[in-house]
C-alpha positions as CSV (number, residue, x, y, z in Angstrom):
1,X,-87.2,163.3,45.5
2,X,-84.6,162.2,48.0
3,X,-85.0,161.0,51.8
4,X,-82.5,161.6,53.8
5,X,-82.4,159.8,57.0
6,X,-80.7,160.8,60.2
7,X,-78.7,158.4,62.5
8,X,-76.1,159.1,65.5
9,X,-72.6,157.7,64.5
10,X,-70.4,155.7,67.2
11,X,-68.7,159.2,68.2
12,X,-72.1,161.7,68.4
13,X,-72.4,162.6,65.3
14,X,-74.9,162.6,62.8
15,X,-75.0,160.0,59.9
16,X,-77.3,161.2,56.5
17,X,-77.9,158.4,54.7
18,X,-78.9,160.1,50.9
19,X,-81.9,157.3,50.3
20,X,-83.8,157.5,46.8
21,X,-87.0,156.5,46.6
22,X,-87.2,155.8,42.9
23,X,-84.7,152.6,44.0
24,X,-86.8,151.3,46.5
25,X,-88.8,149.1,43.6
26,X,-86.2,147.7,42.1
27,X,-84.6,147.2,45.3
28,X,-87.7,145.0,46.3
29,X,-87.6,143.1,42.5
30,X,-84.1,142.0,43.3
31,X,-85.0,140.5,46.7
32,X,-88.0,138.6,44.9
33,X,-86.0,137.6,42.5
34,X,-83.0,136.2,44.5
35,X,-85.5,134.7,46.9
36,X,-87.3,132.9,43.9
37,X,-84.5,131.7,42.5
38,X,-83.3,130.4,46.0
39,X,-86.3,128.6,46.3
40,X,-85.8,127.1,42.9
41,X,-82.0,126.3,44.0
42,X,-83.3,124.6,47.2
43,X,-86.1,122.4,45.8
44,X,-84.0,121.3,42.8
45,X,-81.3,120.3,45.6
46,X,-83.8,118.3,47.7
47,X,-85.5,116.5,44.8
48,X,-81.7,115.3,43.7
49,X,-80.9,114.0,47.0
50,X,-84.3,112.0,47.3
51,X,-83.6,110.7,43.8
52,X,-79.7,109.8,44.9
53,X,-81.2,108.0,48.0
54,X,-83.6,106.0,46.1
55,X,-80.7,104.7,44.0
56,X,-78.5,103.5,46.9
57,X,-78.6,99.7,47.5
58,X,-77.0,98.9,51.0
59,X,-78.4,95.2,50.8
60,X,-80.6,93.4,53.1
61,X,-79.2,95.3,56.3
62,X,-78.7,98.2,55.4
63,X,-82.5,99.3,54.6
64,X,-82.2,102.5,57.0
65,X,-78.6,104.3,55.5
66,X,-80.0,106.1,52.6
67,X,-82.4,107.4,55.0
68,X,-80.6,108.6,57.9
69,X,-78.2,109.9,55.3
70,X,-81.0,111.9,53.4
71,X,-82.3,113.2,56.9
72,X,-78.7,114.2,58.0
73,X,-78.6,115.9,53.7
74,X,-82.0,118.0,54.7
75,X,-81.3,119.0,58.0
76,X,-78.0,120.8,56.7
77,X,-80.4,122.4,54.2
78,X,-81.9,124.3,56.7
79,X,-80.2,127.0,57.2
80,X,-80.9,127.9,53.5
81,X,-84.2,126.8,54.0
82,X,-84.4,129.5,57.5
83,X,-83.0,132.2,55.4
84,X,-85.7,132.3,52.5
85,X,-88.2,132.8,54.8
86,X,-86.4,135.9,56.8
87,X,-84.5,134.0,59.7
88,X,-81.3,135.0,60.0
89,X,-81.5,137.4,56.7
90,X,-80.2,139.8,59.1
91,X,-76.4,138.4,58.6
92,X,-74.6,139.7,55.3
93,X,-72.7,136.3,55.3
94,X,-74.4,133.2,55.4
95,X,-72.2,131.0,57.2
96,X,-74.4,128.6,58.9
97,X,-76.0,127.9,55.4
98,X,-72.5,127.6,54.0
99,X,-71.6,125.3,56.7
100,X,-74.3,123.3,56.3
101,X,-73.2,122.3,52.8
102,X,-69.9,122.0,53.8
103,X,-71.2,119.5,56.4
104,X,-73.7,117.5,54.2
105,X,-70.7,117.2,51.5
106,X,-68.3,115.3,54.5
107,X,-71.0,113.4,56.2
108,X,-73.8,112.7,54.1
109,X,-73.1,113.0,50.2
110,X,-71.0,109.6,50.4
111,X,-73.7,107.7,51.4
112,X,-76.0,109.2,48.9
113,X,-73.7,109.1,45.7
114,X,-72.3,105.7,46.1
115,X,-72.8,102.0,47.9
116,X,-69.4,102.0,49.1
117,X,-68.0,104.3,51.7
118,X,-64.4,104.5,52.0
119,X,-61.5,106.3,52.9
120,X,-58.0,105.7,52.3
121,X,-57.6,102.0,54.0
122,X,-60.5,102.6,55.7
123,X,-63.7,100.5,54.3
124,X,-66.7,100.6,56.1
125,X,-69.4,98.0,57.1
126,X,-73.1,98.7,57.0
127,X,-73.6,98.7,60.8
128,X,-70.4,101.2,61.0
129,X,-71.9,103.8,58.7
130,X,-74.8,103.3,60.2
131,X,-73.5,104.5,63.5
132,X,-71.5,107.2,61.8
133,X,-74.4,108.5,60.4
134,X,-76.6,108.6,63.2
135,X,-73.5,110.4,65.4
136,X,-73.1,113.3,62.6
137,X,-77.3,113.6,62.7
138,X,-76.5,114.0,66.5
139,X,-73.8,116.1,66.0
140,X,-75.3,118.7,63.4
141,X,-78.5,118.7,65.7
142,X,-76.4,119.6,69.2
143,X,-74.5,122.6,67.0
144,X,-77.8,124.2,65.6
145,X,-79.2,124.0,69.4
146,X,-76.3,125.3,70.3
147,X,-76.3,128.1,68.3
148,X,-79.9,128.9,68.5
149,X,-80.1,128.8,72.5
150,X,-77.2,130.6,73.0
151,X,-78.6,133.5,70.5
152,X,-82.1,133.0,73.5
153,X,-79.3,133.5,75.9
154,X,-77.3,136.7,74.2
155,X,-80.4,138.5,73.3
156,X,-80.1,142.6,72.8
157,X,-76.1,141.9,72.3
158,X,-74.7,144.8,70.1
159,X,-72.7,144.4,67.3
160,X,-68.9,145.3,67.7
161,X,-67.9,148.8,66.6
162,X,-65.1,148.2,63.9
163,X,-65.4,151.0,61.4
164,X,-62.2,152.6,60.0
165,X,-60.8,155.6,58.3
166,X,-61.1,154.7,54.4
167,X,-58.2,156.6,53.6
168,X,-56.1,155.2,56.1
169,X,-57.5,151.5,55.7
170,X,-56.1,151.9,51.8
171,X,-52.6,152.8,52.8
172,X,-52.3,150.1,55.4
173,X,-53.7,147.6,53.2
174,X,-51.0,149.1,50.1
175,X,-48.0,148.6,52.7
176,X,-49.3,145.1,54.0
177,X,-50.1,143.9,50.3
178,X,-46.1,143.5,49.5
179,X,-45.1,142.3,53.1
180,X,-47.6,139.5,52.8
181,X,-46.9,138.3,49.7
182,X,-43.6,138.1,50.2
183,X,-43.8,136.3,53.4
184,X,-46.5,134.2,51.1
185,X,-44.0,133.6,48.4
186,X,-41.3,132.5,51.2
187,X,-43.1,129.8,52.6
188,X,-43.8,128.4,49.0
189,X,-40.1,128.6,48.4
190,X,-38.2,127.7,51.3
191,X,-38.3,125.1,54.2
192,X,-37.9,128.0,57.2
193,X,-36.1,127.5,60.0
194,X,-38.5,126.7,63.3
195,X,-38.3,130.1,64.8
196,X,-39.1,132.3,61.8
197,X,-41.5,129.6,60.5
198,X,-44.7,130.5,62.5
199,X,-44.1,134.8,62.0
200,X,-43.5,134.4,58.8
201,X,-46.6,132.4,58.3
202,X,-48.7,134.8,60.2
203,X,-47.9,137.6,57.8
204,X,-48.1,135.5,55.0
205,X,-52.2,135.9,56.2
206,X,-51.5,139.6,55.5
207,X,-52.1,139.1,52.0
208,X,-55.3,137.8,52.5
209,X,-56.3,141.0,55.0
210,X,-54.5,143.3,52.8
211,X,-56.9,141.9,49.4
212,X,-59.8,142.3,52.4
213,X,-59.4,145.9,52.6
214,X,-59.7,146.4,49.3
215,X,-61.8,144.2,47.9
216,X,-64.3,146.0,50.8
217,X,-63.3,149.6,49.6
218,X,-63.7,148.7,46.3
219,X,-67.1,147.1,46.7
220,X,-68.0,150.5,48.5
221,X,-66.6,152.6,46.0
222,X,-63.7,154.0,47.3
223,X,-60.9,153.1,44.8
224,X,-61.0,154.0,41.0
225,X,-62.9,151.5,38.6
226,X,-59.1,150.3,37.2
227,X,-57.9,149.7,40.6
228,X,-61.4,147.9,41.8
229,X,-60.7,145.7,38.6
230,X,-57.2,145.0,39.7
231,X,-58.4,143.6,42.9
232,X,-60.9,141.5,41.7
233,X,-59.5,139.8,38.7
234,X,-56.2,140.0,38.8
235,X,-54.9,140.2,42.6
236,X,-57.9,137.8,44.2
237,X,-57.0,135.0,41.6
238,X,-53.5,135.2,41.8
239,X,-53.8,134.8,44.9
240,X,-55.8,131.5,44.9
241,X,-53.6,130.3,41.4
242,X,-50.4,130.8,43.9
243,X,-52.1,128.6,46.9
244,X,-52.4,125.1,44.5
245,X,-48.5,125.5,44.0
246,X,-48.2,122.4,45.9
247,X,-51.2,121.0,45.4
248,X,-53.3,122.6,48.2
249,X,-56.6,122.9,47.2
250,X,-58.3,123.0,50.5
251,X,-56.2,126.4,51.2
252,X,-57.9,127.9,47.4
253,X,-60.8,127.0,48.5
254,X,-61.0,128.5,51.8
255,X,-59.6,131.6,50.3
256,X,-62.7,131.7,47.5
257,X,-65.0,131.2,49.9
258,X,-63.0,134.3,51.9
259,X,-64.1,136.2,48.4
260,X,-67.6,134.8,48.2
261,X,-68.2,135.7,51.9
262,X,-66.9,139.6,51.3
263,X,-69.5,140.1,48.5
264,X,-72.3,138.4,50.6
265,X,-70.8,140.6,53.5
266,X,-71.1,143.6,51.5
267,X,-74.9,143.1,49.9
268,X,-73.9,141.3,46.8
269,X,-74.7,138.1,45.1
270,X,-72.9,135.8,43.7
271,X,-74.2,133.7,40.4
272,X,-75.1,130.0,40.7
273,X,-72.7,129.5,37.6
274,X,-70.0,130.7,39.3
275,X,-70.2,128.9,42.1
276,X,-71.0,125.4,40.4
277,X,-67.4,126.4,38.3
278,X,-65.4,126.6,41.3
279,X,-66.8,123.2,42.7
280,X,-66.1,121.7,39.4
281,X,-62.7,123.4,39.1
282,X,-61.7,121.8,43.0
283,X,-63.0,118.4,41.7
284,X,-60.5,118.5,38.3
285,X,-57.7,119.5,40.8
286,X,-58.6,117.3,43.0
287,X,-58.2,114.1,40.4
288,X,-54.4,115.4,39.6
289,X,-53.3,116.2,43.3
290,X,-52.1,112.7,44.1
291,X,-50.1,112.2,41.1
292,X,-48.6,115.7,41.2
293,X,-47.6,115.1,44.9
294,X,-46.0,111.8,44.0
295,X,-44.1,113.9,40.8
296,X,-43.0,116.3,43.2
297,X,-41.6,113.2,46.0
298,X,-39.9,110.9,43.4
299,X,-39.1,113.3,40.9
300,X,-38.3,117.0,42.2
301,X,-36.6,117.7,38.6
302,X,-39.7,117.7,36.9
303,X,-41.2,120.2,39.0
304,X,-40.5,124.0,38.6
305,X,-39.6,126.2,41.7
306,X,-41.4,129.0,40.8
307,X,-45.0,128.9,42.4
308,X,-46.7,130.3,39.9
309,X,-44.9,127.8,37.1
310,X,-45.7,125.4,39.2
311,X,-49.0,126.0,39.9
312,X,-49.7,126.0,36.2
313,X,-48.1,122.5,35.9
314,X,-50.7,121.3,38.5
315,X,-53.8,122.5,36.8
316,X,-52.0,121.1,33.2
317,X,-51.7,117.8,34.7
318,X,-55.0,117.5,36.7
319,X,-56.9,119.2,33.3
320,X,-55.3,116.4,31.0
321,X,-56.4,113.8,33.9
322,X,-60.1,115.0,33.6
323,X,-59.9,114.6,29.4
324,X,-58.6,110.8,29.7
325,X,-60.8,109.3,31.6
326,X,-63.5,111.5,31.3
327,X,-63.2,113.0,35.2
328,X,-63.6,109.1,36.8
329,X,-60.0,110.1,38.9
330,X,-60.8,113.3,39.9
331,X,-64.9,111.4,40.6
332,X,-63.1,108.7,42.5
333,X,-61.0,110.7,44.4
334,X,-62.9,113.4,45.5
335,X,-65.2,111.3,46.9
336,X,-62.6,109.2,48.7
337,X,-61.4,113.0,50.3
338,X,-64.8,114.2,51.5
339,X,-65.9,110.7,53.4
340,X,-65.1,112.1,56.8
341,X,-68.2,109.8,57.4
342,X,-65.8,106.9,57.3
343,X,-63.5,108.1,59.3
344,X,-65.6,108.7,61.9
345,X,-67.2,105.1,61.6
346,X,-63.5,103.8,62.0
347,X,-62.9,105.3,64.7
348,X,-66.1,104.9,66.4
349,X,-65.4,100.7,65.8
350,X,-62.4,101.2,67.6
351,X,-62.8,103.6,70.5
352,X,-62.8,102.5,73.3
353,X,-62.8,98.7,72.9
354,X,-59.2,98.7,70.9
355,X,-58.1,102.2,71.3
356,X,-58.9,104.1,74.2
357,X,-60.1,107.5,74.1
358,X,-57.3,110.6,73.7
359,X,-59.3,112.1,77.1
360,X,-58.6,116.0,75.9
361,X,-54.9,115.5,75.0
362,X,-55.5,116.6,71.2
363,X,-56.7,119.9,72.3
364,X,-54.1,120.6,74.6
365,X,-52.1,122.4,71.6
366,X,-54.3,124.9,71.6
367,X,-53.0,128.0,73.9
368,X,-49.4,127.0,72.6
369,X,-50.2,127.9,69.1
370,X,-50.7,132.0,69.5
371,X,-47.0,131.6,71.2
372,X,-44.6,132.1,68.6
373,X,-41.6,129.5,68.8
374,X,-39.4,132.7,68.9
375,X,-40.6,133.2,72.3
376,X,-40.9,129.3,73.0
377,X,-37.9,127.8,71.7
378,X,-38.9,124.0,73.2
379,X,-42.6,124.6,71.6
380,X,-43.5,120.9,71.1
381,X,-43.9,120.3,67.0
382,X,-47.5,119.0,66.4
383,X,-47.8,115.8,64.7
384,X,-51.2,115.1,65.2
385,X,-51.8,114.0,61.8
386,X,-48.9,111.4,62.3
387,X,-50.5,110.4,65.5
388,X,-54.1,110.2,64.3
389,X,-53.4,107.7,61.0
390,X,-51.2,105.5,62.8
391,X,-53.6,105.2,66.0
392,X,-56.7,104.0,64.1
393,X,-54.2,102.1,61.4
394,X,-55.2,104.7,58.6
395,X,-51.6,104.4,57.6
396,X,-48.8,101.5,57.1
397,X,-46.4,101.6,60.2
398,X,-43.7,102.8,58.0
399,X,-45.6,105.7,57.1
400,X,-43.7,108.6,58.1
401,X,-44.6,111.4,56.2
402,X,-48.2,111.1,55.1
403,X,-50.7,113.2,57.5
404,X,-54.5,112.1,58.3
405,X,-56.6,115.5,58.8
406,X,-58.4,115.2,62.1
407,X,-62.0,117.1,61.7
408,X,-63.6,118.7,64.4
409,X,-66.7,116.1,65.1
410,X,-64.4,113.1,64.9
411,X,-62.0,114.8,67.1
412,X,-64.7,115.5,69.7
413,X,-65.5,111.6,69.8
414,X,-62.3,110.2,69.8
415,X,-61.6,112.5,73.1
416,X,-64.8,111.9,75.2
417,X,-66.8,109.5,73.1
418,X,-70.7,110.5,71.9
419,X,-70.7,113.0,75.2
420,X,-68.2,115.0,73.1
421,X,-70.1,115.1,70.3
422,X,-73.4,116.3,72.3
423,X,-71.2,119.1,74.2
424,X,-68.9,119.8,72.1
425,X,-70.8,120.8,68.9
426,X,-73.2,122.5,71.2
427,X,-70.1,124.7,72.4
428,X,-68.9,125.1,68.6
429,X,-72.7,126.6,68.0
430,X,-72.8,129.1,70.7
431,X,-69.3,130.0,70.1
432,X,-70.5,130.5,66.4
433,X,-73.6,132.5,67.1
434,X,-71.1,134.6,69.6
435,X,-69.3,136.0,66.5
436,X,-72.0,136.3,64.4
437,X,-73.6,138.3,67.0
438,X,-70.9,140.6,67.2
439,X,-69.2,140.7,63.6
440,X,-71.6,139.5,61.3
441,X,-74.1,142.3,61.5
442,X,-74.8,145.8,60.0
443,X,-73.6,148.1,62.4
444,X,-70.1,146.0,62.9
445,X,-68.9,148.6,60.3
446,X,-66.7,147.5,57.3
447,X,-64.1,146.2,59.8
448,X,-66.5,144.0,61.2
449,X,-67.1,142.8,57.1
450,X,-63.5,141.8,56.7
451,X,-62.5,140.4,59.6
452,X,-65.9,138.1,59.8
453,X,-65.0,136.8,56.4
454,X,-61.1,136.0,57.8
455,X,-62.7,134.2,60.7
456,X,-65.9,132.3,59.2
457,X,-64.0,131.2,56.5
458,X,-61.1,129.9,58.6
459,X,-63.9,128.1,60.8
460,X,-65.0,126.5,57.4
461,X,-62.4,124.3,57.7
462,X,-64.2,121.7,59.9
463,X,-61.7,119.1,58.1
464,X,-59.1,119.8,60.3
465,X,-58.8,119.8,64.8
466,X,-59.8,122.9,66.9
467,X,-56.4,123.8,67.8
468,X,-55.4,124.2,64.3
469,X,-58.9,126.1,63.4
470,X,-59.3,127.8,66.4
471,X,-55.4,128.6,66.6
472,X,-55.0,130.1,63.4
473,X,-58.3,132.0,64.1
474,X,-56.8,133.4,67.2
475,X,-53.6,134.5,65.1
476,X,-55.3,136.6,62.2
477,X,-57.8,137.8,65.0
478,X,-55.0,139.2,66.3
479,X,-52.7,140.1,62.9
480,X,-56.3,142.1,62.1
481,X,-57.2,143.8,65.3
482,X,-53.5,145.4,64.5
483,X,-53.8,146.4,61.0
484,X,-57.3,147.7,62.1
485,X,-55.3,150.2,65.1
486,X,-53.7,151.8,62.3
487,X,-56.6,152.7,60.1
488,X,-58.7,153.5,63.5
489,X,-60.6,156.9,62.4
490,X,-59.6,160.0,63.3
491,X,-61.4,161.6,66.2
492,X,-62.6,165.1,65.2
493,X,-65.9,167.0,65.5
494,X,-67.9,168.5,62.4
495,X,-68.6,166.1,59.6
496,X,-67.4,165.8,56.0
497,X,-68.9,164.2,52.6
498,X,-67.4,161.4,51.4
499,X,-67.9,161.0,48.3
500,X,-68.2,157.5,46.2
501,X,-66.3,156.8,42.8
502,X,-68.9,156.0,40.2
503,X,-66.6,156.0,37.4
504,X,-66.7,160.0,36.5
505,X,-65.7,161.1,39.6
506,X,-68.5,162.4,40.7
507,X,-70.2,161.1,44.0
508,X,-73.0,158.5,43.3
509,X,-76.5,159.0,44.1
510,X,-76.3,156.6,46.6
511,X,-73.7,158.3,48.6
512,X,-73.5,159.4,52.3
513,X,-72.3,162.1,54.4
514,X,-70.2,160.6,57.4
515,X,-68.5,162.5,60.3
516,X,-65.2,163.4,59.9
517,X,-62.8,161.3,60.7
């Protein structure tokens, strides 16, 4: 026998929720089951890192790195650790628990897998990593009481309303799908001219909303079981095969974890396997993504204009890489990527003694870059990666073309020093916990599922400065908030079944009766 359950809807109406009890069992089985095996996940994860600091050997003086870089490893754990035992269970996407990998991969993992720390030119002494370590502890500890004092602060906050009309969500995201791509496949194809380059790039994000949409709807229900397939296996991956056209992984990545973060967002799990393949695929790309850049400077012949021909000559190359030398390139340089650690010990050697602090001037890009240049013909160009290698002599004063990716916590100490660190990762936390409140939650409605996904995984990138993270968060915010006008749902009284595809075209046990639109 059924339960139906009764709720008002955002406009007065009644919401019946069809609920069966003969699922509530196997409902709870899956929870135990996901929760053991994330348990299993986590202790498997700690043990490893305990083992990898036992290994390292930092000589005489450097006694205390393995630890503070162990401590900094299980503090990012603990998000995950906070959601098995029901804290924060509440969010469909884990982001501070994705986060906190992310975090513990840049700052910690290079002490832990190796007894050299390096990046690019940069080769740090045991006192400098020391430091560094210690600041990113400080760092990660000021964002969590940042987030978890503002959430003290914001109690009783209600979610943003953000639903929309299904019907009407599907044709926006069918007309946006074309516009995007194209837009997509321009900027892969073309060097733009400065006052088309920024629009053009801000609808090439409408691909990304428009595979949103759908991937939501399908994951609901709404779109037939050959069109859900469509979405996810051939559309999703194109898209992410078309982004390492020129070799930019970190922009597949992001876009997976934009995937990842709508099934979490709509009640699904995602397989350890699959997971563990996508790192493993980002590492083999990784070990080919220097020579492929270099192919591409000296010898533009070689290199096919078609993005998709060309993306398949980048995973050809890096995939022959990983088979001669048995993965020690892509090893190597993977691990000379993700030591943000030692970036940050450079430039904490350096500030203020030898280069004085930027005082702000790095984030005053930031309200310029929702402006488009259209409207702003004399926009200054941002260098910043120019200006950031040269400054803390991470590249050879000829060096004109390579850019150094500022991230967020280094940025924050080479402004204002360790006070930026302590304030400014406290702000980052409450302005995380802000959205979450508000997008990340049940009742933010399927709008709310997509556009938390756009934003959290843009936010991911804590690789790169605030005005480039927080900019481009600003611009699909907006790009979003637009598409989501025209599927807004319509406003009439009375209510109307909506009815879920479950592959016979009948509506699905576990369907519901909404208000009509």
């Amino acid at each position: 026998m059924n339960h139906v359950v009764n709720s008002a809807s955002p406009n007065g109406a009644q919401l019946r929720l069809v609920r069966s009890p003969e699922l509530e069992p196997v409902t709870a089985g899956l929870s135990a089951s996901a929760s053991a095996s994330g348990w299993g996940v986590l202790l498997v994860a700690t043990v490893g890192l305990v083992v990898l600091a036992a290994q390292r050997d930092f000589g005489a003086h450097g006694f205390w790195v393995p630890l503070v870089a162990l401590a900094l490893a299980l503090l990012c754990l603990a998000p995950a650790a906070c959601r098995l035992v029901g804290i924060g269970r509440d969010r469909p996407v884990p982001f501070l628990v994705l986060f906190g990998v992310i975090y513990a991969v840049y700052f910690a993992l290079p002490a832990l897998v190796a007894d050299r720390v390096g990046m690019m030119s940069v080769d740090l002494g045991v006192p400098q990593l020391e430091r560094a370590l210690v600041a990113s502890l400080v760092g990660l500890v000021c964002l969590f009481a940042g987030y978890g004092i503002f959430g003290q602060l914001d109690r009783g906050s209600a979610p943003a309303r953000l639903a929309w009309d299904p019907a009407r969500a599907l044709t926006v995201a069918w007309i946006l799908l074309p516009i995007g791509a194209l837009c997509h496949v321009s900027t892969l194809l073309f060097e733009l001219p400065g006052g088309l380059r920024q629009p053009v790039h801000l609808f090439a994000k409408g691909t990304a909303v428009a595979l949103g949409i759908l991937f939501v709807l399908a994951r609901r229900g709404h779109l037939p079981r050959s069109t859900a397939r469509l979405v996810f296996f051939v559309l999703a991956p194109l898209l992410m095969f078309s982004e390492v056209a020129d070799a930019a992984i970190g922009q597949a990545l992001r876009t997976g974890i934009f995937f990842l973060m709508l099934v979490w967002g709509t009640g699904g799990r995602v397989p350890m396997w699959l997971m563990l393949l996508g790192a493993f695929g980002a590492a083999t790309l990784r070990g080919g993504a220097e020579e492929f850049r270099s192919l591409e400077q000296h010898h533009p012949h070689l290199v096919a204009d078609a993005p998709l021909e060309r993306a398949g000559q980048f995973v050809a190359l890096s995939a022959s890489r990983l088979v001669e030398d048995s993965g020690d390139s892509a090893a190597s340089t993977l691990l000379d990527r993700v030591s943000q650690v030692a970036l940050l010990g450079q430039v904490m050697e350096l500030s203020p003694q030898a280069v004085p602090y930027w005082g702000g001037s790095t984030l005053a890009t930031l309200p310029a870059t929702v402006i488009p240049r259209a409207l702003w013909p004399n926009k200054p160009t941002k260098e910043l990666g120019q200006a950031f290698g040269h400054r803390y002599g991470l590249l050879a004063a000829d060096d004109f073309k390579t850019s150094v990716n500022l991230p967020q916590l280094i940025e924050l100490f080479a402004n204002f020093g360790l006070a930026g660190i302590v304030l400014g990762m406290a702000f980052l936390g409450a302005v995380y916990r802000w959205l979450s409140d508000r997008l990340n939650r049940p009742g933010a409605g399927d709008g709310g599922v997509v556009l938390s996904a756009l934003l959290f995984s843009t936010l991911a990138q804590i690789e790169s400065d605030l005005s480039l993270v927080f900019g481009a968060s600003l611009q699909i915010g907006i790009l979003f908030f637009g598409v989501l006008w025209l599927a807004r749902p319509r406003r009439s009284g009375g209510s109307v079944a909506l009815a879920r595809i479950d592959g016979t075209g009948r509506e699905s046990a576990t369907g519901a009766v909404l208000p009509s639109r």
